[in-house]
N, C-alpha and C positions, 0 to 999 in steps of 0.2 A: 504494500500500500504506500503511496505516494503521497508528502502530505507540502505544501503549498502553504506560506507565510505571507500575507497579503495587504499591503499595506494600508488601513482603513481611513476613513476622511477627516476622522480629529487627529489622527497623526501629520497629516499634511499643513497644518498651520504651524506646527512646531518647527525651530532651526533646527538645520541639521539632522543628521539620524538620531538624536535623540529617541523622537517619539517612537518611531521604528525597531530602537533596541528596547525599549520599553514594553513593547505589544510584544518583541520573541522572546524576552524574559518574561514575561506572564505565562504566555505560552509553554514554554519551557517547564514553569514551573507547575502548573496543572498537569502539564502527563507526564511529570516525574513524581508527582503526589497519587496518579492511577497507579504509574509502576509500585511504590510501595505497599498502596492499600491491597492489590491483588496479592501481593506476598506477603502478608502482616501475618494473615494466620497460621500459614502450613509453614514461618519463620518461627513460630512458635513451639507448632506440635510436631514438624516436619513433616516429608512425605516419601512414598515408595517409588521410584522412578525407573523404569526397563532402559537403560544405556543404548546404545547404536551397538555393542556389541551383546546384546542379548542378555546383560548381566543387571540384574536389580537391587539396585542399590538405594539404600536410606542417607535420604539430603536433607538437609536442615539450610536453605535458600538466604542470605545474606546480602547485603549494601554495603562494599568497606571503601572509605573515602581516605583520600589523603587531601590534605589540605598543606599546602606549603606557604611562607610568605617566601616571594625571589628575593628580594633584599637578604636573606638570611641562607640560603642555598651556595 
């Protein structure tokens, strides 16, 4: 599925990309908030999963972030 970022008509009185980066950051953050919530529960209780090699295996589904400042890198 192909998904299309679109620039809406209160954005166009803004300078700049401002407004632009504002609507993909909302964006952004709404279906990184679906990605979590589908995984919230079986994060919890985990789940049974058949591999590509036919083997089934118990996963427990995680998010790990790293967060850097560059200044300190």
């Amino acid at each position: 599925m192909l998904t299309f970022l679109v620039k809406v008509s209160e954005d166009a009185s803004k300078t700049g990309q401002g407004g632009f980066a504002d609507f993909k950051n909302i964006v952004w953050h709404m279906a990184f908030r679906r990605i979590l919530k589908s995984i919230m529960a079986i994060s919890k209780t985990s789940c049974w999963y058949k591999c590509g090699d036919g083997i089934l295996r118990h996963l427990f589904p995680l998010i790990l972030i790293l967060s850097a400042d560059y200044e300190e890198q």
